[in-house]
Residue frames as qw, qx, qy, qz and C-alpha x, y, z in Angstrom:
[[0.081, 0.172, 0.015, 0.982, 43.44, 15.81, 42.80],
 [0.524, -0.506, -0.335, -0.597, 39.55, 15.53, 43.61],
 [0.650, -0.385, -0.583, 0.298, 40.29, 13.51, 46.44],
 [0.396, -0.010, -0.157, 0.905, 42.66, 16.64, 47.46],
 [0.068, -0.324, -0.377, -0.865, 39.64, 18.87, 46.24],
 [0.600, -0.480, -0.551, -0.325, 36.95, 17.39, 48.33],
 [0.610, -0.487, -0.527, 0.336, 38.75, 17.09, 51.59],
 [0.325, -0.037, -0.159, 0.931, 39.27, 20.95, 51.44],
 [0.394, -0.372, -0.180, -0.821, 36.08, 21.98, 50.81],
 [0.663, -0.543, -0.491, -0.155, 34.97, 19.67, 53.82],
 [0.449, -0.481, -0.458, 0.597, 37.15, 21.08, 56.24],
 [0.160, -0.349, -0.159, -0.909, 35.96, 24.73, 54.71],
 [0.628, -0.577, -0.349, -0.388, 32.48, 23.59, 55.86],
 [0.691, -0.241, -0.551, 0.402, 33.77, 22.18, 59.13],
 [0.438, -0.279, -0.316, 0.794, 35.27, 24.96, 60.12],
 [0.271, -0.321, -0.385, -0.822, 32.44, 27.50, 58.69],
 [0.649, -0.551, -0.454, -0.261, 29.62, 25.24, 60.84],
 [0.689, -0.378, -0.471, 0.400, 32.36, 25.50, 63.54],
 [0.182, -0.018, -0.150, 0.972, 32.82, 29.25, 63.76],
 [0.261, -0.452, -0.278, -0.806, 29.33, 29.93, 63.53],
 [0.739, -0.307, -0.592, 0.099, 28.54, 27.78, 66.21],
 [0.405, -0.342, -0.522, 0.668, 30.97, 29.62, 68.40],
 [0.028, -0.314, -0.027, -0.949, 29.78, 33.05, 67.40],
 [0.412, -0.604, -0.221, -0.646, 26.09, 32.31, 68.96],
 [0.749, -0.479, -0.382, 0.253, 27.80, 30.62, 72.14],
 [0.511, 0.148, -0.056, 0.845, 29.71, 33.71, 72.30],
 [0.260, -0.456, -0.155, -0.837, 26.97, 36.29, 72.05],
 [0.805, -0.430, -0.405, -0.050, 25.08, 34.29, 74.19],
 [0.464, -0.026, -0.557, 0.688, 27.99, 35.26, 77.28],
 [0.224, -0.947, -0.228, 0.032, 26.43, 38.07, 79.72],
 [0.283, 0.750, -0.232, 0.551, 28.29, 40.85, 79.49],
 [0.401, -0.788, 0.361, -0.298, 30.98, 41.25, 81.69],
 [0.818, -0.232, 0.497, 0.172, 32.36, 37.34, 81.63],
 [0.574, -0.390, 0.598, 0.401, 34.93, 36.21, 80.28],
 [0.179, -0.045, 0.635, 0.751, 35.37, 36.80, 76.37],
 [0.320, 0.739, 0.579, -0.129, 31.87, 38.27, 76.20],
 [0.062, 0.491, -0.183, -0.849, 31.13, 40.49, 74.00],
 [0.659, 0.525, -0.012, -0.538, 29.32, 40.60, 70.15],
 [0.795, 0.175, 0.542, 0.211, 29.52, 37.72, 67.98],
 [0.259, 0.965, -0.026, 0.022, 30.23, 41.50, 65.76],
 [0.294, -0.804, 0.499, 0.131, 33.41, 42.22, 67.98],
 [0.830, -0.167, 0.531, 0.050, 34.46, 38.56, 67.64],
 [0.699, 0.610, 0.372, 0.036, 33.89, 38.38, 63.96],
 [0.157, 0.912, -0.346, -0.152, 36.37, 41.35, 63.20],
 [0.198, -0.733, 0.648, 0.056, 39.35, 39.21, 63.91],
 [0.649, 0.079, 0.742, 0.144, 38.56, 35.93, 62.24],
 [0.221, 0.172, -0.569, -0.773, 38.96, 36.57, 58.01],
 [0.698, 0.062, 0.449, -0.555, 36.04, 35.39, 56.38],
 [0.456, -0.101, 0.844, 0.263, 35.82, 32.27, 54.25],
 [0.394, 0.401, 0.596, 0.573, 35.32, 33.05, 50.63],
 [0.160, 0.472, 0.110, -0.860, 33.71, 36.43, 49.02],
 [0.145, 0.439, 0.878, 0.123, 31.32, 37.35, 46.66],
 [0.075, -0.386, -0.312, -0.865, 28.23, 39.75, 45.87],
 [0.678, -0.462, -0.004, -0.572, 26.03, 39.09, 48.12],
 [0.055, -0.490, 0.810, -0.318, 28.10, 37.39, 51.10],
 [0.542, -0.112, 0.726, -0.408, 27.68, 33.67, 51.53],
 [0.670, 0.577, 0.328, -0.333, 25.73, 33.21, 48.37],
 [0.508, -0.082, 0.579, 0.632, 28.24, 33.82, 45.64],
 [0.233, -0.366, 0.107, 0.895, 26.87, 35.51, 42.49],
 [0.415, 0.449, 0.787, -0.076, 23.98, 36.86, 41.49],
 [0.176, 0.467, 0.450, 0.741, 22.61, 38.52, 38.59],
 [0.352, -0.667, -0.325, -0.570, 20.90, 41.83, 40.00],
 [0.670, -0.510, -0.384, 0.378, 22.43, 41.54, 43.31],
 [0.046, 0.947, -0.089, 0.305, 24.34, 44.77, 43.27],
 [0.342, 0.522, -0.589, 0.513, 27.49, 45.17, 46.03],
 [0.722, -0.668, -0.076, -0.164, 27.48, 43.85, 49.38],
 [0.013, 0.784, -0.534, 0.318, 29.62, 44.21, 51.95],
 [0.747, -0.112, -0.643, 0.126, 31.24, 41.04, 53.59],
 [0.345, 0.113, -0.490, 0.792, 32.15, 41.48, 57.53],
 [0.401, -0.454, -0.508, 0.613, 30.99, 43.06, 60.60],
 [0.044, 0.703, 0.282, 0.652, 28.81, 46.32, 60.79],
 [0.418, -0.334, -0.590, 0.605, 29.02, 48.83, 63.97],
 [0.121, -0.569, -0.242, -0.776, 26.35, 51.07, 63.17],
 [0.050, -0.009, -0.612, 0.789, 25.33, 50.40, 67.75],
 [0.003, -0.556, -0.831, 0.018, 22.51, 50.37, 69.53],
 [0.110, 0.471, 0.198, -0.852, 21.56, 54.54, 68.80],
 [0.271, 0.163, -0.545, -0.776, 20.73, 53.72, 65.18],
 [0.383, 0.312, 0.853, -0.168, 17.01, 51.42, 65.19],
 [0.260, 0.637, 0.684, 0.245, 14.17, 51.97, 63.13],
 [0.047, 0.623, 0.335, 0.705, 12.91, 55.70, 61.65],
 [0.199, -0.477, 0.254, -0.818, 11.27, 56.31, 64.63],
 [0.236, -0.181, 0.886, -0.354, 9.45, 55.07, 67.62],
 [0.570, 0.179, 0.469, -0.650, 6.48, 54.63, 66.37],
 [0.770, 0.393, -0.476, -0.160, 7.76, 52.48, 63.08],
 [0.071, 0.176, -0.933, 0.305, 9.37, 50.35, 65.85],
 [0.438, 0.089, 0.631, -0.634, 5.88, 49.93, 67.06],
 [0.788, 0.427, -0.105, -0.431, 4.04, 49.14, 64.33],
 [0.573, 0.399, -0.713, -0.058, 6.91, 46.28, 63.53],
 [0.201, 0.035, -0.961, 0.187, 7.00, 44.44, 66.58],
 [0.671, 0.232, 0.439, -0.551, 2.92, 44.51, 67.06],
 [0.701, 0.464, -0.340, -0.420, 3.52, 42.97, 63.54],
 [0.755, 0.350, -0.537, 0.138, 6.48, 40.64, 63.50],
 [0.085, 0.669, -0.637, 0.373, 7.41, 40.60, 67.27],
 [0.919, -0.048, 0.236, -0.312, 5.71, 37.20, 68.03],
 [0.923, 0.292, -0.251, 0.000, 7.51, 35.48, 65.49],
 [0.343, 0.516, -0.635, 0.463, 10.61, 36.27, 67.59],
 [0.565, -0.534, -0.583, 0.235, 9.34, 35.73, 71.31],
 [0.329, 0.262, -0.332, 0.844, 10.06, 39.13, 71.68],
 [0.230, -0.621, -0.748, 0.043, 8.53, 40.38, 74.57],
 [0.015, 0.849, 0.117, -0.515, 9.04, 44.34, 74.43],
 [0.548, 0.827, 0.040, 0.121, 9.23, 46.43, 71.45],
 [0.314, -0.801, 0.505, 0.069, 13.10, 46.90, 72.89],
 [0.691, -0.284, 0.661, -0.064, 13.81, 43.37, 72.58],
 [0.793, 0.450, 0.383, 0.148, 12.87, 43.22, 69.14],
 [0.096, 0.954, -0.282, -0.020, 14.99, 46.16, 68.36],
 [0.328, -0.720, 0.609, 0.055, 17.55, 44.60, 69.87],
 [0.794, 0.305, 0.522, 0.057, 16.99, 41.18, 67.84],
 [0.560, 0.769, 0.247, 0.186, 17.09, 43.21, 64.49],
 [0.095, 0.914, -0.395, -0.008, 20.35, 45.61, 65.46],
 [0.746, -0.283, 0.599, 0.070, 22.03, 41.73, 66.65],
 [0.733, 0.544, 0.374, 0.162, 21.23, 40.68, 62.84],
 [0.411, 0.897, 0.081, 0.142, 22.25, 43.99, 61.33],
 [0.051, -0.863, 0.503, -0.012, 25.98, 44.13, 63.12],
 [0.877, -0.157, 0.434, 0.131, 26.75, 40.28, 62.88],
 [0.003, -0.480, 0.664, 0.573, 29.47, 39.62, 60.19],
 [0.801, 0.258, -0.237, -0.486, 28.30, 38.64, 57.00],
 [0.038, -0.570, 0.802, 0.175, 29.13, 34.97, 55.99],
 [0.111, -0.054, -0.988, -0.092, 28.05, 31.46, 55.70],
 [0.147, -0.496, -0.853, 0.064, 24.89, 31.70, 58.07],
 [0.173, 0.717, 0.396, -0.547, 24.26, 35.05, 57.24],
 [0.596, 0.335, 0.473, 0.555, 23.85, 36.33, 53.97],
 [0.045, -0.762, -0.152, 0.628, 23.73, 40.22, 52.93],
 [0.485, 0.148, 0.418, 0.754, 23.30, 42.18, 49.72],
 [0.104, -0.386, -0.164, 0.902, 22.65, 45.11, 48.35],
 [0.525, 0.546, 0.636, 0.147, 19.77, 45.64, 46.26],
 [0.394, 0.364, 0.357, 0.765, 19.63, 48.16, 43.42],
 [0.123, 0.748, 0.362, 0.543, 18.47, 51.18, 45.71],
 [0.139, 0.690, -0.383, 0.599, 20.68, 50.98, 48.04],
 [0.754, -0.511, 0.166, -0.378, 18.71, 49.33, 50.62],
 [0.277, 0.285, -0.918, -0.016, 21.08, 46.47, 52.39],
 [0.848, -0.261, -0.189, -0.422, 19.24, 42.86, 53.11],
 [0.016, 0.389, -0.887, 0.250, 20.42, 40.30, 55.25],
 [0.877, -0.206, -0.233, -0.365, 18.97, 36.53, 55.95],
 [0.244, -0.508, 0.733, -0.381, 19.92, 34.68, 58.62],
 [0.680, 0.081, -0.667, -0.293, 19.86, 31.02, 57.48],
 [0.284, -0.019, -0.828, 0.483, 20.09, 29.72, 61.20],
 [0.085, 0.225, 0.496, -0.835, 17.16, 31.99, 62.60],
 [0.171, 0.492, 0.796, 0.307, 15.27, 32.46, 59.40],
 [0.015, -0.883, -0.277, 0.379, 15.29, 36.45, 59.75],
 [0.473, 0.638, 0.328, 0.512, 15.07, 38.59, 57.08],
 [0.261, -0.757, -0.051, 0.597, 16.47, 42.47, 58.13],
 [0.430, 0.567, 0.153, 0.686, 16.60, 45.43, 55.29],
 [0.387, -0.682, -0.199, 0.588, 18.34, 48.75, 56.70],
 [0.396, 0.887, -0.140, 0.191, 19.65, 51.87, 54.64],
 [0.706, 0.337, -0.284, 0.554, 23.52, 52.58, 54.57],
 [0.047, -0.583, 0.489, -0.647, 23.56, 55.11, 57.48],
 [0.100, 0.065, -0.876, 0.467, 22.38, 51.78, 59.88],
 [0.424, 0.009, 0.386, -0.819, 18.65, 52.51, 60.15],
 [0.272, -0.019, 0.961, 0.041, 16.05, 49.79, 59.99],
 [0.621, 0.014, -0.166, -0.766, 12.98, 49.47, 57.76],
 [0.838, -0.216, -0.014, -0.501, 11.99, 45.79, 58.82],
 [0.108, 0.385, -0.896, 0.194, 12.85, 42.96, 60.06],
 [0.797, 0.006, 0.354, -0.490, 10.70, 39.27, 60.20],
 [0.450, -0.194, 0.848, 0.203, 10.87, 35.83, 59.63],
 [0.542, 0.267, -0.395, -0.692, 9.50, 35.77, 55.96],
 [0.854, -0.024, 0.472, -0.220, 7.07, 32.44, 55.66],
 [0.890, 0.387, -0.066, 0.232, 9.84, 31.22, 52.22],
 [0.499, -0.852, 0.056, 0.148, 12.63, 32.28, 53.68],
 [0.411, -0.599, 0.264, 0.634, 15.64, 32.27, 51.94],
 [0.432, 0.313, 0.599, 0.597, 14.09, 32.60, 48.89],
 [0.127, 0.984, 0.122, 0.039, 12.28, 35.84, 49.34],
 [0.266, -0.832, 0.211, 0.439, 15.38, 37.24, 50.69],
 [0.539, -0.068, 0.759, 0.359, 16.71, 36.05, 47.18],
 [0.225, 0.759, 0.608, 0.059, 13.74, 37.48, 45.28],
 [0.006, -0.879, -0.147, 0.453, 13.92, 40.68, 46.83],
 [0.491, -0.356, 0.491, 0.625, 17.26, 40.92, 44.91],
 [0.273, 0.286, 0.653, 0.645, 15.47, 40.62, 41.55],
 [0.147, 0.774, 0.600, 0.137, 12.79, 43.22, 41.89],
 [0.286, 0.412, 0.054, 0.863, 12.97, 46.76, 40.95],
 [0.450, -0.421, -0.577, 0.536, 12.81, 49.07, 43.56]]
């Protein structure tokens, strides 16, 4: 029975490391070729392996609800305004290579519509705000519930702040 136990949870992983994989060779298409489109779009139509509070992670104390799956909040929703977009990527848009305050935008709405799952993680903290870490990129992203962004950077402990955040009172 372990034997039985083990080789299912390795082809979980397998096939976990092997769908993320295709999602960023996917995104990665230019628009317009063949099956391009969002690693988002994509993501709808594949279920996701296991569930949880805080997707990917399983269950924490103080985590509140997260949603599992694919957001399509688009590129009209970004940050507050333009000038909190500015102030974030003169802050944090190095650590990406971004090279216009666009680009990082676009970086941080990529993050914020990707389906939760394995190599991203997402929860909700106790005021509503949702987080997300990307364990592959090492970007942290917190948004509110109508899609708008309040930040987005590669924290220097990475998935443990995004882990943290969870416990602190907002």
């Amino acid at each position: 029975m372990k034997a039985r136990q083990a080789l299912l949870l390795i082809l979980v992983l397998l096939a976990a490391a092997g769908y993320s994989m295709w999602q960023r060779l996917h995104a990665a298409l230019p628009a317009g070729a063949p099956g391009a489109g969002t690693a988002a779009e994509a993501g709808r139509a594949v279920p996701e392996a296991g569930s949880g509070t805080a997707a990917g992670s399983g269950s924490q104390a103080g985590a509140g609800s997260a949603r599992s799956g694919a957001t399509r909040y688009g590129a009209a929703i970004g940050f507050r305004s333009r000038e909190r977009l500015a102030e974030h990527f003169a802050k944090h848009g190095a650590e990406f290579g971004a090279r216009s305050a666009d680009d990082y935008l676009a970086l941080a709405q990529r993050l914020r519509d990707a389906p939760a799952g394995v190599e991203i993680l997402e929860a909700s903290r106790g005021d509503g705000v949702i987080t997300r870490f990307d364990r592959s990129s090492g970007a942290f992203l917190a948004f509110d519930d109508d899609g708008t962004i309040r930040t987005f950077f590669r924290p220097n402990q990475g998935e443990s702040y995004f882990r943290r955040q969870l416990a602190r009172s907002h």
